[in-house]
C-alpha positions in Angstrom: 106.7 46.6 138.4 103.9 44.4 138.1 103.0 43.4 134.8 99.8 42.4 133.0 98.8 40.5 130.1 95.6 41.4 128.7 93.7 39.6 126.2 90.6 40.9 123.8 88.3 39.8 121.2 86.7 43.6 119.9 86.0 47.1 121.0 88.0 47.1 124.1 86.7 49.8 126.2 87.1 48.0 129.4 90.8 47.6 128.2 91.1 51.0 127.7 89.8 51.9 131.4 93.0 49.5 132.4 95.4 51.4 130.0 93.9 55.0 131.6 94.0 53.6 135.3 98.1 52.5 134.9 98.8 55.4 133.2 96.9 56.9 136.2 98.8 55.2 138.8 95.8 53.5 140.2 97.3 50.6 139.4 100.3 49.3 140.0 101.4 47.7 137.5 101.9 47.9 133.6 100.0 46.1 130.4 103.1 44.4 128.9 100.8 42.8 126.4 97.4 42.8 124.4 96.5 39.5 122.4 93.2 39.2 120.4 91.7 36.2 118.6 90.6 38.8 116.4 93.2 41.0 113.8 90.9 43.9 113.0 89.7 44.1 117.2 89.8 47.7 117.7 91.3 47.4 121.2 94.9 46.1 119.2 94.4 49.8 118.2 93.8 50.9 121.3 96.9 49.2 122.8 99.0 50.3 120.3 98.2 54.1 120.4 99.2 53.6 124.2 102.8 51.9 123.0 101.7 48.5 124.1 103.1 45.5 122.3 100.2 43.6 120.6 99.6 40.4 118.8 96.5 38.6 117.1 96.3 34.7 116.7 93.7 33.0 114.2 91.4 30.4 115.3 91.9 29.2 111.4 95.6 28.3 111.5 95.3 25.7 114.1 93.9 21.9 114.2 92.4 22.5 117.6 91.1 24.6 120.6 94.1 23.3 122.5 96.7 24.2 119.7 94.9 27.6 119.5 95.9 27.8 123.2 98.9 26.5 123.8 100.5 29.1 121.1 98.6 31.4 123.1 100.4 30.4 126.4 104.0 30.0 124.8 103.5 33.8 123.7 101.8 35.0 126.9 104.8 33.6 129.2 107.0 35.4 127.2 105.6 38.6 129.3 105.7 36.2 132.4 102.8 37.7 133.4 101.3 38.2 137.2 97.7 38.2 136.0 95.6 37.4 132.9 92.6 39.7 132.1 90.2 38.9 129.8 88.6 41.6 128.4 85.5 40.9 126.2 87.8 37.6 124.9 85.0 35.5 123.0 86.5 32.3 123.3 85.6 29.6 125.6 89.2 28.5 127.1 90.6 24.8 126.9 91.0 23.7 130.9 95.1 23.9 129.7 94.8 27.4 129.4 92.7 27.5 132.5 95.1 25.9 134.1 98.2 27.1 133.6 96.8 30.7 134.8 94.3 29.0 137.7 94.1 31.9 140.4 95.6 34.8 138.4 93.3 34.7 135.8 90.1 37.2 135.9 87.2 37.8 133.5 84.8 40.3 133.3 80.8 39.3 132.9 77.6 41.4 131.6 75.2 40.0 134.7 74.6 39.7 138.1 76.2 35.9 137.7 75.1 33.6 138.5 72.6 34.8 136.3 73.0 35.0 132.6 76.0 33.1 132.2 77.0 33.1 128.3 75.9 35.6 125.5 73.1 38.1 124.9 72.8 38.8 129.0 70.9 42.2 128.1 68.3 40.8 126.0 67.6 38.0 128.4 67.2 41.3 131.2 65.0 42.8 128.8 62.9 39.7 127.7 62.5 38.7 131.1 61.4 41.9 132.6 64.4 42.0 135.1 64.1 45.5 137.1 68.0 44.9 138.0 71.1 44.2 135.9 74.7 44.3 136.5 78.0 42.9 135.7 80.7 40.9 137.8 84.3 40.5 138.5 84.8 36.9 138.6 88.1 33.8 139.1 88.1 32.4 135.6 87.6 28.3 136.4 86.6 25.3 133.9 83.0 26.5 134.1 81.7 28.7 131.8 81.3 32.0 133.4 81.4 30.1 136.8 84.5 31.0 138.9 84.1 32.9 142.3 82.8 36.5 142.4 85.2 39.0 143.4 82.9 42.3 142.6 79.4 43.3 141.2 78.3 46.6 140.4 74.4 46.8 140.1 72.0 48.9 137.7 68.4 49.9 137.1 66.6 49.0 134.5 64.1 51.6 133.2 60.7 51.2 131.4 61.2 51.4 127.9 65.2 50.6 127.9 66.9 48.8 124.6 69.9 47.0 124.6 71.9 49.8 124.0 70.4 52.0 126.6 71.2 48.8 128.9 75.0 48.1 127.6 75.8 51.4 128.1 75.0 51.8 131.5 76.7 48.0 132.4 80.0 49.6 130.6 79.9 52.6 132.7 80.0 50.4 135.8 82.6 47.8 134.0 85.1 50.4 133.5 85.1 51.6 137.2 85.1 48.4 138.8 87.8 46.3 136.8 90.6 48.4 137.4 89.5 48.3 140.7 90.1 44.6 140.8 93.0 44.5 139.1 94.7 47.0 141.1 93.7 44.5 144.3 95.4 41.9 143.1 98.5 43.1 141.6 98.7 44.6 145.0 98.4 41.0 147.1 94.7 42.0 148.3 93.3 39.5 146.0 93.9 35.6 146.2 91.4 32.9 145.0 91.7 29.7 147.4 89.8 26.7 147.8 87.7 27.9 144.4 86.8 31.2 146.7 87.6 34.8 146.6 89.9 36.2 149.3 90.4 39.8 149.8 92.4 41.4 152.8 92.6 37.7 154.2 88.5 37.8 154.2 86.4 35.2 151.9 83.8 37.0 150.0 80.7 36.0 149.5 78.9 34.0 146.7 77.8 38.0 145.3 81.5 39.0 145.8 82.6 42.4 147.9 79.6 44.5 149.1 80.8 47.5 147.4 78.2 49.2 149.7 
């Protein structure tokens, strides 16, 4: 059995779609492990209803982004895991971190990236009139938000939409399609080579997969 590490900073609904698709068999694999820079994250409850081992790590107790980190690795190897998910994780990684997990590390993103990398995506779709909106699947590199796309799912925007009408129709979308990529890789669909997406031996494009 596969296992995966996943690691949160609040709510963690697109955690629990992961939980729901390995207790679903859709994935093959099994969350050995939730971490969140955050004690009071709801997703540690989440994990913990499910019987999954979690721990929380304060920024305040270490000297450094780095120290924060490598803590963070010594207790993730521990699970000696085959992928790293970040899963609304709100801290920017140190390129240690980056590297140690460099191709088996994935992040989820509230845009159509390379758009809106960063915060507040849905209020920079509303402000700027965008008719579109999405979220992506990406490789998890040095740049912020930057790594290759593996998968988008796209959505309207509708006349009249607030950020809560707009995030709610993203998460929809985010809780089908991550799964989706984790199940790829754990099953050796997925690489990342030569900073690029690979999937059945295929490089994706700069958009990722056409799920079309």
């Amino acid at each position: 059995m596969k296992h995966i590490v996943v690691l949160i900073s609040g709510n963690g609904s697109n955690l629990q779609a992961i939980i729901d698709a390995c207790q679903q068999k859709k994935i093959n694999g099994t969350i050995s492990a939730v971490f969140s820079n955050k004690a009071d994250a709801f997703g540690l409850e989440r994990a913990q209803e499910a019987g999954i081992p979690t721990h929380a790590l304060a920024a305040s107790e270490f000297a450094s982004r780095e120290a924060f980190d490598r803590q963070l690795m010594q207790e993730i190897d521990a699970y000696a895991p085959d992928v790293v998910v970040l899963a609304g994780y709100m801290r920017i990684l140190s390129p240690a971190f980056v590297a140690r997990y460099s191709g088996r590390l994935l992040n989820i993103h509230p845009s159509l990236l390379p758009k809106y990398p960063g915060l507040h995506t849905h209020r920079q779709v509303l402000e700027n009139g965008d008719e579109e909106h999405g979220t992506s699947v990406h490789f998890v590199t040095d740049e912020l938000d930057g790594g290759p796309v593996i998968l988008q799912a796209k959505v309207p925007v509708f006349e009249g939409d607030d950020e809560d009408e707009i995030t709610a129709r993203v998460q929809h979308q985010e809780h089908a399609i991550y799964p989706l990529v984790v199940s790829w890789f754990l099953d050796d669909r997925l690489k990342m080579r030569q900073n690029a997406a690979w999937l059945d031996g295929v490089q994706l494009p700069p958009q990722g997969h056409a799920a079309e």
